[in-house]
SEGUVEX-163575 format. One record per residue (C-alpha): y, z, x; residue number from 1; residue in one letter. Coordinates in steps of 0.1 Angstrom, whole numbers. Layout:
BEGIN
    py    pz    px lotor kolpa
     Y     Z     X   NUM     a
...
//
This chain:
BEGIN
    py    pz    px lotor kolpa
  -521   533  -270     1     x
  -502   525  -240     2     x
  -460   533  -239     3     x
  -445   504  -224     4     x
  -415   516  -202     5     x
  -380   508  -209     6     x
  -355   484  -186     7     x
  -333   506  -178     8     x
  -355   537  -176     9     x
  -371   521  -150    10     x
  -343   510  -134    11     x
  -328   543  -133    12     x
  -364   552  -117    13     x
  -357   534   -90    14     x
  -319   543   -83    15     x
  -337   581   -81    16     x
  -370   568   -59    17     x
  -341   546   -32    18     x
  -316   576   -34    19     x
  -347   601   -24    20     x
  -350   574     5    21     x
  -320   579    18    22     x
  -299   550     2    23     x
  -263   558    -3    24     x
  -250   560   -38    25     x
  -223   540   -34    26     x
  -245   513   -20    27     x
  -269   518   -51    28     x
  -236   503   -71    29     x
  -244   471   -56    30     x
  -284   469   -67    31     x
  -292   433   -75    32     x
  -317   429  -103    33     x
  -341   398  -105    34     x
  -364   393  -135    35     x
  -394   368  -130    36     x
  -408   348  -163    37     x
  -441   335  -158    38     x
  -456   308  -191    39     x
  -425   323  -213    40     x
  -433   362  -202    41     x
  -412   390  -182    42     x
  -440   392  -153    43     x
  -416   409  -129    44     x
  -387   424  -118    45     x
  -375   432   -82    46     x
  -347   457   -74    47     x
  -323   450   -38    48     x
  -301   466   -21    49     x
  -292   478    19    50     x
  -326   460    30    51     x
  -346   477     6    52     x
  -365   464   -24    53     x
  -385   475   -51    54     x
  -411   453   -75    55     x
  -416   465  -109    56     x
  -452   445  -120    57     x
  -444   448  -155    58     x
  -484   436  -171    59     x
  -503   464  -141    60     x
  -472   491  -147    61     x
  -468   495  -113    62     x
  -436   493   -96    63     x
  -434   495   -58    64     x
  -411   501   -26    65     x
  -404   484     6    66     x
  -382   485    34    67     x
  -360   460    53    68     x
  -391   452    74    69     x
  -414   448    45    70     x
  -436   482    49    71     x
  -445   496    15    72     x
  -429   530     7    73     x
  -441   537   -26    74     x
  -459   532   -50    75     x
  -456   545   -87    76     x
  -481   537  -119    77     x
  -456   539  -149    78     x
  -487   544  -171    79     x
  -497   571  -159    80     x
  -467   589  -144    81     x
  -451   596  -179    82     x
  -425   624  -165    83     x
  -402   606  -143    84     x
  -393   584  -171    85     x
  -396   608  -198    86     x
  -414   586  -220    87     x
  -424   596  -255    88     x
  -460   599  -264    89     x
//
C-alpha cells in the first residue's frame, strides 16, 4: 500500500530542501505555492521563491529542484524517502 504524502508535509519538505540551499528564511516567508488540476485532479504543485523553484509531481511522488537558471538541484521520491516526511506506515 502506498502512503500518499501530506500538503503541508511536503511543503515543509521543501522549506527544509531550499533552506539547505542556501535560501534565506525570511525570504522562505514569501514562498508562492501553485497547484495544477489536470481532468478534475491535483497533478501538480510548484513551490517559488528568490529564483528558485521546486515541482512536487503529485501521481510519480517525486518532487524536484531548480535554480534561477533552470538546472535541476534535486530530486526527491516521496515514496520511497519515508523519513524526511515522517510518514506513518
Amino acid at each position: 500500500m502506498r502512503t500518499e504524502p501530506e500538503p503541508h508535509e511536503v511543503r515543509s519538505l521543501v522549506i527544509q530542501v531550499l533552506e539547505r540551499l542556501g535560501v534565506s528564511v525570511l525570504v522562505l516567508r514569501d514562498l508562492e505555492e501553485t497547484v495544477l488540476i489536470d481532468g478534475g485532479k491535483h497533478a501538480a504543485r510548484s513551490y517559488r521563491v528568490h529564483g528558485y523553484m521546486a515541482m512536487w509531481l503529485s501521481e510519480v511522488g517525486i518532487v524536484q529542484f531548480y535554480d534561477a537558471e533552470g538546472n535541476m538541484l534535486a530530486t526527491i521520491n516521496l515514496f520511497t524517502e519515508s523519513e524526511p516526511l515522517k510518514m506513518a506506515a
